[in-house]
CHARMM internal coordinates of N, CA and C (Angstrom, degrees):
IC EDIT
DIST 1 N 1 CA 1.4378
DIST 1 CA 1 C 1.5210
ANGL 1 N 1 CA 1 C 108.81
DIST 1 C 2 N 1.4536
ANGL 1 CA 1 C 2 N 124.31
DIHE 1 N 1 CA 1 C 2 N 138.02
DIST 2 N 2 CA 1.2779
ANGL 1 C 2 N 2 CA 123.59
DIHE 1 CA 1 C 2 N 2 CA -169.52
DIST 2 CA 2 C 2.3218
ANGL 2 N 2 CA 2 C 96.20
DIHE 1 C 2 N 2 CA 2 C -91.21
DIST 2 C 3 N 1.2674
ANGL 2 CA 2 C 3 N 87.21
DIHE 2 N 2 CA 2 C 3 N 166.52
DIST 3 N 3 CA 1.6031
ANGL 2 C 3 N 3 CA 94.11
DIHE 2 CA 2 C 3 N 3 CA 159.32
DIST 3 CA 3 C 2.2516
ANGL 3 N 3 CA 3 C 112.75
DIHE 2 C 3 N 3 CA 3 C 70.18
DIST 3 C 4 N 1.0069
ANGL 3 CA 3 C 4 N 117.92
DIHE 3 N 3 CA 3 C 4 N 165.31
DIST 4 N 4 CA 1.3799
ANGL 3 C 4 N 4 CA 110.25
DIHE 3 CA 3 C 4 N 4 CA -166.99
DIST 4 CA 4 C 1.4488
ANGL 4 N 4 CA 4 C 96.19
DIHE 3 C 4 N 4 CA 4 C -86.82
DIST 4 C 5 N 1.2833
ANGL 4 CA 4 C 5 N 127.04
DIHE 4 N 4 CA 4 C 5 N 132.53
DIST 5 N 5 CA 1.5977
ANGL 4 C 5 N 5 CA 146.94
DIHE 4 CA 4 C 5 N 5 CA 174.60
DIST 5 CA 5 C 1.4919
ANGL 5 N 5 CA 5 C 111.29
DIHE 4 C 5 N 5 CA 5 C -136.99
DIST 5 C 6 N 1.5526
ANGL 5 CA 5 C 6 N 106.99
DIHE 5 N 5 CA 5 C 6 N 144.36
DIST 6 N 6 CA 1.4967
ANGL 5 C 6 N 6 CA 109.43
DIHE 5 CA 5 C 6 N 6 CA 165.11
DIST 6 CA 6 C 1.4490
ANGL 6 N 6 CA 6 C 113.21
DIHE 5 C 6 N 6 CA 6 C -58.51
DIST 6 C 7 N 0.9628
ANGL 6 CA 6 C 7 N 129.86
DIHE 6 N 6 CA 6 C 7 N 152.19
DIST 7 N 7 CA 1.6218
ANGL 6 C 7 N 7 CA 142.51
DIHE 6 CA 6 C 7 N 7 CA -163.02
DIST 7 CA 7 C 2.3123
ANGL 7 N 7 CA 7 C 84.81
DIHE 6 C 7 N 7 CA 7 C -102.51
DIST 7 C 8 N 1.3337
ANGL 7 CA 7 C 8 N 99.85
DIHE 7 N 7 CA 7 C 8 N -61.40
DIST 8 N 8 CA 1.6531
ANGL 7 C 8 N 8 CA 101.39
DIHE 7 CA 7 C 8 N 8 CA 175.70
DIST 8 CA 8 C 1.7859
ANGL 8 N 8 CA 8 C 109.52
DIHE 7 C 8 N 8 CA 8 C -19.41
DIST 8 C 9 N 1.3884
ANGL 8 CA 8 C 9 N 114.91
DIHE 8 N 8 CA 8 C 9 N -87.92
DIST 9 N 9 CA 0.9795
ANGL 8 C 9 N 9 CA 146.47
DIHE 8 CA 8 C 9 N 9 CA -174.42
DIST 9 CA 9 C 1.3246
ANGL 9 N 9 CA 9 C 131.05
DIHE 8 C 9 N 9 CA 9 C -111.59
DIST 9 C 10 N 1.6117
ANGL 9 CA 9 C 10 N 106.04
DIHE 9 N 9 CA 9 C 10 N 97.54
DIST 10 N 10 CA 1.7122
ANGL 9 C 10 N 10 CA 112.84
DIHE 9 CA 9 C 10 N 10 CA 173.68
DIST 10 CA 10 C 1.7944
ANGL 10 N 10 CA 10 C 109.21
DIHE 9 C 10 N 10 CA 10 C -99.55
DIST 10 C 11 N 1.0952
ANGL 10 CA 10 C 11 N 105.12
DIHE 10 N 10 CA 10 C 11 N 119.27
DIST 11 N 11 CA 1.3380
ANGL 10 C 11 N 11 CA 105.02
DIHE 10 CA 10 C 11 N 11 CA -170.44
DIST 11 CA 11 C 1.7299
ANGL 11 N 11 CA 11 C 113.01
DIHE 10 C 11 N 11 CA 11 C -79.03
DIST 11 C 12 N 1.2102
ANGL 11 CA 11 C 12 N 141.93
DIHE 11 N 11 CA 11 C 12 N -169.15
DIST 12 N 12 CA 1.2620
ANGL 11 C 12 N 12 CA 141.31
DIHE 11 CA 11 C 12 N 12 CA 166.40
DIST 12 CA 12 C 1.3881
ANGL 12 N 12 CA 12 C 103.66
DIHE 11 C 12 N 12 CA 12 C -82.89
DIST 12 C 13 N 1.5514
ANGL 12 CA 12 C 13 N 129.86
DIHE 12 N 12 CA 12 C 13 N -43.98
DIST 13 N 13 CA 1.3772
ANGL 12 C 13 N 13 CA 115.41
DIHE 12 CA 12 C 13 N 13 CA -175.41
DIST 13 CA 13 C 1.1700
ANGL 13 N 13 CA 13 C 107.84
DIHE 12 C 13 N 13 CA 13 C -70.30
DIST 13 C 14 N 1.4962
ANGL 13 CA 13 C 14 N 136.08
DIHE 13 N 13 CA 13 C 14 N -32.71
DIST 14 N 14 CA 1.6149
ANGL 13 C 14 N 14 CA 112.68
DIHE 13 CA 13 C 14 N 14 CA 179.53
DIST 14 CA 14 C 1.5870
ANGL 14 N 14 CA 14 C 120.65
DIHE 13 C 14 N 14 CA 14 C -67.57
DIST 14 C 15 N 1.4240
ANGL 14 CA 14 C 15 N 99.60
DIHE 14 N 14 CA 14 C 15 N -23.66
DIST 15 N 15 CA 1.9696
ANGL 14 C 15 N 15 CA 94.23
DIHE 14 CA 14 C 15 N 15 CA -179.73
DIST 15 CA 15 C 1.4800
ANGL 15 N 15 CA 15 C 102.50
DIHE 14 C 15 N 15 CA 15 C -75.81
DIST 15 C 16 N 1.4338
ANGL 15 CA 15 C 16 N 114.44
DIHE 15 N 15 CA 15 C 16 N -52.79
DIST 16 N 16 CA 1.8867
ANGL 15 C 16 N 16 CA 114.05
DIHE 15 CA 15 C 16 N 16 CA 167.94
DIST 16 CA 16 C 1.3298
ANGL 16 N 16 CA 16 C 101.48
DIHE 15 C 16 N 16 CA 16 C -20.90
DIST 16 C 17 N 1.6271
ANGL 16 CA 16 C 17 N 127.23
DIHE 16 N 16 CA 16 C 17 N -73.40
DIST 17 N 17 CA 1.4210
ANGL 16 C 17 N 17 CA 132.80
DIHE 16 CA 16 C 17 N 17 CA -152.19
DIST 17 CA 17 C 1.5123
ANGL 17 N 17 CA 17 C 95.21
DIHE 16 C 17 N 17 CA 17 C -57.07
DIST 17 C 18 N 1.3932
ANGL 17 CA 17 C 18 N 114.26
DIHE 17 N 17 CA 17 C 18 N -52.88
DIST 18 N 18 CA 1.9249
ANGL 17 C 18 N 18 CA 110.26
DIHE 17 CA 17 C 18 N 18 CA -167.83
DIST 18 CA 18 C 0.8162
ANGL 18 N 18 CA 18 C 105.00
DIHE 17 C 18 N 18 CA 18 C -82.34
DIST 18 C 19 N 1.3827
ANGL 18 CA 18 C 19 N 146.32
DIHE 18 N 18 CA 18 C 19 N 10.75
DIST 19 N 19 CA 1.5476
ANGL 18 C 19 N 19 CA 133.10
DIHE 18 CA 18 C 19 N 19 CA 135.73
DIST 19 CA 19 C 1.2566
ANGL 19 N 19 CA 19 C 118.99
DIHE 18 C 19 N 19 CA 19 C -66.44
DIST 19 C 20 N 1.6972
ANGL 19 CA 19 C 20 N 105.88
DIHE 19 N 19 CA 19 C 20 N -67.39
DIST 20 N 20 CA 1.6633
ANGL 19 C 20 N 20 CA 106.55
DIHE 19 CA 19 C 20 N 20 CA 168.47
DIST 20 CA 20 C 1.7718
ANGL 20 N 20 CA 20 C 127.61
DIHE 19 C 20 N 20 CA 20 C -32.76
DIST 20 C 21 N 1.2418
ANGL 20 CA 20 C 21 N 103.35
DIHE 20 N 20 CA 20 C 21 N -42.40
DIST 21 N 21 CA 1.3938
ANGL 20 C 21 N 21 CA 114.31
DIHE 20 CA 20 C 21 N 21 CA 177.59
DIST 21 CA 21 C 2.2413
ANGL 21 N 21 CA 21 C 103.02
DIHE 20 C 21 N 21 CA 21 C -77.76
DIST 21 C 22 N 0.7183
ANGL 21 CA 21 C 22 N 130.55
DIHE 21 N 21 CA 21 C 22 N -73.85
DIST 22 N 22 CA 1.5045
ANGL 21 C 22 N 22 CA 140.31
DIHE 21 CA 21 C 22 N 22 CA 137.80
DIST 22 CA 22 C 1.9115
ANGL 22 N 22 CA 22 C 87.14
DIHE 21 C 22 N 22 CA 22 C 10.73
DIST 22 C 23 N 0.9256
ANGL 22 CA 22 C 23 N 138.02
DIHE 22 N 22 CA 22 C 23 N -103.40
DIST 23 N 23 CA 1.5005
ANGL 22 C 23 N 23 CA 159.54
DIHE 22 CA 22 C 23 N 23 CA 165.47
DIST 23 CA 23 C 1.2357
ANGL 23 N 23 CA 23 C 113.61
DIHE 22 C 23 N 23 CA 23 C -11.91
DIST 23 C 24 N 1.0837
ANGL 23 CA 23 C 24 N 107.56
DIHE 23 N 23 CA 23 C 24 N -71.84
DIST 24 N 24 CA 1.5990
ANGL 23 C 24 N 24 CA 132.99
DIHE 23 CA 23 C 24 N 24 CA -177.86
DIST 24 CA 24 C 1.5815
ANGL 24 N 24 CA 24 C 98.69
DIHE 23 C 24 N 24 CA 24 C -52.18
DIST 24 C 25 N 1.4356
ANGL 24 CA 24 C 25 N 114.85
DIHE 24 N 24 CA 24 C 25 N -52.91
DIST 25 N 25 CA 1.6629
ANGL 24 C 25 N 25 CA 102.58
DIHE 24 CA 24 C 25 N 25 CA -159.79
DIST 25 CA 25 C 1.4642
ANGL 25 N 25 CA 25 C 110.57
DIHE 24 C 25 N 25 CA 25 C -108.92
DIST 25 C 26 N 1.4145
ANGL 25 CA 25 C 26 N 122.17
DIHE 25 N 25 CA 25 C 26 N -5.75
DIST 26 N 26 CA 1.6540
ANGL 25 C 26 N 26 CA 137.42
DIHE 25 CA 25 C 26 N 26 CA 155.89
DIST 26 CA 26 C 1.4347
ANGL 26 N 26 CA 26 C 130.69
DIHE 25 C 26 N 26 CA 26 C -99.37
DIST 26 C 27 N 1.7033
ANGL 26 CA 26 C 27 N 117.56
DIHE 26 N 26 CA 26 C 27 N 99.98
DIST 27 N 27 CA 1.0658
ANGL 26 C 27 N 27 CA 120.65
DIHE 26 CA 26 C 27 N 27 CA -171.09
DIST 27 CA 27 C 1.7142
ANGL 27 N 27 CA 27 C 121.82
DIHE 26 C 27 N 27 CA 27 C -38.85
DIST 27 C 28 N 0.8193
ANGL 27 CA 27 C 28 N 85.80
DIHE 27 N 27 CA 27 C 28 N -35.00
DIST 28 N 28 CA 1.6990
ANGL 27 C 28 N 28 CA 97.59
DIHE 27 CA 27 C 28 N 28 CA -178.57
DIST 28 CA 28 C 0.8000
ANGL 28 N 28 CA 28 C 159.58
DIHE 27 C 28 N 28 CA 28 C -120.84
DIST 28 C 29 N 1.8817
ANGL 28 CA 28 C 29 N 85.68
DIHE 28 N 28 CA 28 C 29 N 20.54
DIST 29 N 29 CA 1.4387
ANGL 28 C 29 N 29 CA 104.26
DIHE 28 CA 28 C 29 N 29 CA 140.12
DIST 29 CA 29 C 1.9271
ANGL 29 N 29 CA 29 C 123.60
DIHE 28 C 29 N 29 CA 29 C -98.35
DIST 29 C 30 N 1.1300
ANGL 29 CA 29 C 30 N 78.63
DIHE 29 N 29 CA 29 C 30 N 26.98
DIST 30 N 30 CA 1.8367
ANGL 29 C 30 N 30 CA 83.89
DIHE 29 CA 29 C 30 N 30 CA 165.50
DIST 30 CA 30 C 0.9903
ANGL 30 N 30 CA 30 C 114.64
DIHE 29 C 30 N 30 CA 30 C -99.98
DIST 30 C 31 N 1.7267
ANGL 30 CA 30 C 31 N 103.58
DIHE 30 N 30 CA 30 C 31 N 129.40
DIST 31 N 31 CA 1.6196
ANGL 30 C 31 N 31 CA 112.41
DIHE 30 CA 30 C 31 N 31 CA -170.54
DIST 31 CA 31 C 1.5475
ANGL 31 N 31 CA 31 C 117.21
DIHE 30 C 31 N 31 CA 31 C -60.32
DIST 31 C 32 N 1.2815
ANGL 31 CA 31 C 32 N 112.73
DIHE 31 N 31 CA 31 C 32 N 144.66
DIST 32 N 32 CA 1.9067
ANGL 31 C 32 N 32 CA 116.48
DIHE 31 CA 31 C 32 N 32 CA -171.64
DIST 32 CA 32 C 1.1864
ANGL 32 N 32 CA 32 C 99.72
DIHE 31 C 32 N 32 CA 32 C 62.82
DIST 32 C 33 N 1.0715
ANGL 32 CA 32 C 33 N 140.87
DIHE 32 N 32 CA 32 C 33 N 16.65
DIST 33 N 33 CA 1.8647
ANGL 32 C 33 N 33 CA 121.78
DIHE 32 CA 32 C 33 N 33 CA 170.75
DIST 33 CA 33 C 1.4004
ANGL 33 N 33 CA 33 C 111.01
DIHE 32 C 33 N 33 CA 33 C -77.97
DIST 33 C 34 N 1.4321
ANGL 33 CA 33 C 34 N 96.97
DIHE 33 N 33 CA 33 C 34 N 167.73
DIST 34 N 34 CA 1.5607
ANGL 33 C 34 N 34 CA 109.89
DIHE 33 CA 33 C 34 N 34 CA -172.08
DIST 34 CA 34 C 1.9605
ANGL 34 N 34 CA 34 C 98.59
DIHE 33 C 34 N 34 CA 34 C -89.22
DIST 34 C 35 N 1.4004
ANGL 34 CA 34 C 35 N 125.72
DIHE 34 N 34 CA 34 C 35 N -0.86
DIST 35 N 35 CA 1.0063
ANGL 34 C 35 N 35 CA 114.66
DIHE 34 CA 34 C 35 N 35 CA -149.65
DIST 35 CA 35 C 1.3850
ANGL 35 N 35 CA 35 C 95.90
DIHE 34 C 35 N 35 CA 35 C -102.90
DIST 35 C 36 N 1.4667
ANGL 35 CA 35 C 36 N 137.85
DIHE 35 N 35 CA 35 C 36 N -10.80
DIST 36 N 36 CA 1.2049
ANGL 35 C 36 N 36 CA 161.31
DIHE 35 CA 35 C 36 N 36 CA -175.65
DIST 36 CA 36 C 1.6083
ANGL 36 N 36 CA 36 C 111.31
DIHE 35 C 36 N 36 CA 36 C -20.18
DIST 36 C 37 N 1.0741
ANGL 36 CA 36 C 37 N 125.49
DIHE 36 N 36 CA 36 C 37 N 153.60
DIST 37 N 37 CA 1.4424
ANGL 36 C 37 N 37 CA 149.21
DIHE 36 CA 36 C 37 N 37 CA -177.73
DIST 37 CA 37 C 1.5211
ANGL 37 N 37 CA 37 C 104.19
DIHE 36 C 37 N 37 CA 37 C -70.04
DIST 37 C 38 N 1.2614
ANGL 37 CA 37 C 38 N 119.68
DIHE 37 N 37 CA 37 C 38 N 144.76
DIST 38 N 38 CA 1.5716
ANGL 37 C 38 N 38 CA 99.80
DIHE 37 CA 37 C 38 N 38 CA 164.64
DIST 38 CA 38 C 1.5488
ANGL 38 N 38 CA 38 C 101.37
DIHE 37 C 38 N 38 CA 38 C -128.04
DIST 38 C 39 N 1.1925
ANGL 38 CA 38 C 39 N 122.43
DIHE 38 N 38 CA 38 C 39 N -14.50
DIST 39 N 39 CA 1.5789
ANGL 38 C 39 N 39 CA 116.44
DIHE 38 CA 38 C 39 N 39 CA 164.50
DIST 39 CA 39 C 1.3525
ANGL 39 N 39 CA 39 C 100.17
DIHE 38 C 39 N 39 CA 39 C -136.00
DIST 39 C 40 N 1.4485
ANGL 39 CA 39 C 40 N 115.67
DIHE 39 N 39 CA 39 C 40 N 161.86
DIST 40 N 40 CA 1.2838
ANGL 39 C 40 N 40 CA 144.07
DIHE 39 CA 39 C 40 N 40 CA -162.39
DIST 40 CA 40 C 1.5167
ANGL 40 N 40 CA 40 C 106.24
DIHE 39 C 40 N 40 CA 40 C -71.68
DIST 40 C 41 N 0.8733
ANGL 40 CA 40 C 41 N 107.60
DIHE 40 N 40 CA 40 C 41 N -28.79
DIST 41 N 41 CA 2.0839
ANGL 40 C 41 N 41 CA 129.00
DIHE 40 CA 40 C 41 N 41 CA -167.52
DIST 41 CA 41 C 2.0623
ANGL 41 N 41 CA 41 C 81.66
DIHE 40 C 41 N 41 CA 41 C -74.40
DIST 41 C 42 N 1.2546
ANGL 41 CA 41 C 42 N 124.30
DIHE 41 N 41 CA 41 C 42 N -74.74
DIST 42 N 42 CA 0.9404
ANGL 41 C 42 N 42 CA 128.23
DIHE 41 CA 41 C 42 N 42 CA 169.50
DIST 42 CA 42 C 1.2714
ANGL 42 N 42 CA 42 C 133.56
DIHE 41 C 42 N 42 CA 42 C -39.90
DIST 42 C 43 N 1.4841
ANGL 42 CA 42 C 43 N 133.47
DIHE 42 N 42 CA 42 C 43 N -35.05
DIST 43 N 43 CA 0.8687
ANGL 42 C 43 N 43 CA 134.74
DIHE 42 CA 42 C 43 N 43 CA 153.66
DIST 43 CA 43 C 1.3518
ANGL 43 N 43 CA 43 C 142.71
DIHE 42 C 43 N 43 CA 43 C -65.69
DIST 43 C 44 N 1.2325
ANGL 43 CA 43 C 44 N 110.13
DIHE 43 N 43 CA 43 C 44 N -19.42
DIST 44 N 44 CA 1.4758
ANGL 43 C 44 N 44 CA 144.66
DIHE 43 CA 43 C 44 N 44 CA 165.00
DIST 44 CA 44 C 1.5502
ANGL 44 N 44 CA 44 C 106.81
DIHE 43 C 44 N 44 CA 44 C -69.16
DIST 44 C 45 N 1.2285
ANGL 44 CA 44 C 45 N 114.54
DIHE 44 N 44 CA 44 C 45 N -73.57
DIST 45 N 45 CA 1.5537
ANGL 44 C 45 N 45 CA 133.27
DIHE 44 CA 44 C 45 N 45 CA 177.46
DIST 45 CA 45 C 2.1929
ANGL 45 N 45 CA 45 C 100.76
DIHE 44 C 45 N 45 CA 45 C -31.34
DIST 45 C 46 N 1.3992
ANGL 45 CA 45 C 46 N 96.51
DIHE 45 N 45 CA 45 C 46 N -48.12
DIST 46 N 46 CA 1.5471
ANGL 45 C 46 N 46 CA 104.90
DIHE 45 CA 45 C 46 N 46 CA 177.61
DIST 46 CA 46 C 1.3512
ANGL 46 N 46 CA 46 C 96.79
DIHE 45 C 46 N 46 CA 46 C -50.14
DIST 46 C 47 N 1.7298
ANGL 46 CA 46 C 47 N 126.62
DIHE 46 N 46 CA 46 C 47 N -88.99
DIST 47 N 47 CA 0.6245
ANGL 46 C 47 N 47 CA 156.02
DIHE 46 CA 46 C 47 N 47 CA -132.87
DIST 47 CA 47 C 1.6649
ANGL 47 N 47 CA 47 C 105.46
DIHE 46 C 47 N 47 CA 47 C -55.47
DIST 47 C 48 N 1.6322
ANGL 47 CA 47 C 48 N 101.11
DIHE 47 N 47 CA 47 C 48 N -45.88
DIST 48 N 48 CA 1.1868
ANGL 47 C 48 N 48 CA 123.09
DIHE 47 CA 47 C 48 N 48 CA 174.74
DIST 48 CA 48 C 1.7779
ANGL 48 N 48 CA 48 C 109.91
DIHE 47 C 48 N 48 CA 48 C -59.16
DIST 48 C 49 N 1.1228
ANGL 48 CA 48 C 49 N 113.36
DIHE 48 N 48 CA 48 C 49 N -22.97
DIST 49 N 49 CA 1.8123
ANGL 48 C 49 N 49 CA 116.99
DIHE 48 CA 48 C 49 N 49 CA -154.97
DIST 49 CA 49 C 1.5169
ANGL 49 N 49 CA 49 C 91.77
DIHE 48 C 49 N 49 CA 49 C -102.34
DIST 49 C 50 N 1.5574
ANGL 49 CA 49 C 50 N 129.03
DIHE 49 N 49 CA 49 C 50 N -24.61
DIST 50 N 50 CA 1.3799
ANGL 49 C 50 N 50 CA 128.16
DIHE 49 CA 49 C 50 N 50 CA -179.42
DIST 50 CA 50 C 0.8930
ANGL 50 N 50 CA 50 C 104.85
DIHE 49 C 50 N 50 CA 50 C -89.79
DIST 50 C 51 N 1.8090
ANGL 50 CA 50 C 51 N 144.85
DIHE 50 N 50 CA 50 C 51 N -31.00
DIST 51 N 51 CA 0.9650
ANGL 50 C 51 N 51 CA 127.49
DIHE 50 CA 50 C 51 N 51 CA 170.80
DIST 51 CA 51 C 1.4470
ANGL 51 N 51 CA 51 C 136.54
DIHE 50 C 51 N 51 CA 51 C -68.68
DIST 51 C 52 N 1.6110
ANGL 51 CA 51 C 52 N 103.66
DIHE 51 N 51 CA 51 C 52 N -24.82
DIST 52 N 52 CA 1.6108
ANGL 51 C 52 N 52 CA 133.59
DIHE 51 CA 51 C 52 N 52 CA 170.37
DIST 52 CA 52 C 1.4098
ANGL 52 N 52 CA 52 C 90.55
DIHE 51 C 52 N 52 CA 52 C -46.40
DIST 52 C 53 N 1.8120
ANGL 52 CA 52 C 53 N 125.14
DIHE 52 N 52 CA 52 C 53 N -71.16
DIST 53 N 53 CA 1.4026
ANGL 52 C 53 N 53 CA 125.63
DIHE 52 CA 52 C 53 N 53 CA -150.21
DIST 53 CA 53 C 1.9349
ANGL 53 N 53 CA 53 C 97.90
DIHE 52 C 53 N 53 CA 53 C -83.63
DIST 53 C 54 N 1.3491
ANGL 53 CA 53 C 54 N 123.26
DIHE 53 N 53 CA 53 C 54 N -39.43
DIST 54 N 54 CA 1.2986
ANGL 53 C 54 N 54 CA 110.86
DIHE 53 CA 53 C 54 N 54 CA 155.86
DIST 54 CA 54 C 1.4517
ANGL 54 N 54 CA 54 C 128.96
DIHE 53 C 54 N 54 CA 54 C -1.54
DIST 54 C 55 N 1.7560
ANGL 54 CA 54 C 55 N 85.70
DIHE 54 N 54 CA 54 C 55 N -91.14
DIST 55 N 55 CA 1.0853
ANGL 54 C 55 N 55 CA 90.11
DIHE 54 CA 54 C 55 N 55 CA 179.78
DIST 55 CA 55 C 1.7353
ANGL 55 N 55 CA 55 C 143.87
DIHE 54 C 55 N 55 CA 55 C -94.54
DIST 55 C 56 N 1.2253
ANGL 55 CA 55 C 56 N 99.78
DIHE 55 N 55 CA 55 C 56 N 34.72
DIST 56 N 56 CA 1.8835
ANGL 55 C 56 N 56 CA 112.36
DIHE 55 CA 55 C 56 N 56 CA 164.31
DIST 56 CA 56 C 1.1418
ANGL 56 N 56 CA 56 C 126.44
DIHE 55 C 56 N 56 CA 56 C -71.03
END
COOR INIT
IC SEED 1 N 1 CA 1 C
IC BUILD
């Protein structure tokens, strides 16, 4: 999970939101897009680079 959260209690709307946000600001992780991953190494590498700027 990106960002500071209680460890107690993760609710469903905060993971909803960091997906939506997740989605919203990475082409490719939008479902059916043309912008899509083609290996896993790559997709990771994304994943890894949004969370870097996330969380500053």
């Amino acid at each position: 999970m990106l960002g500071a959260c209680s460890d107690d209690y993760i609710g469903t709307s905060y993971v909803e939101r960091i997906n939506l946000t997740i989605r919203s600001c990475v082409a490719r992780f939008i479902r059916k897009g043309v912008n899509f991953s083609k290996t896993m190494q790559m997709h990771q590498k994304s994943l890894d680079l949004f969370q870097a700027w996330y969380n500053l």
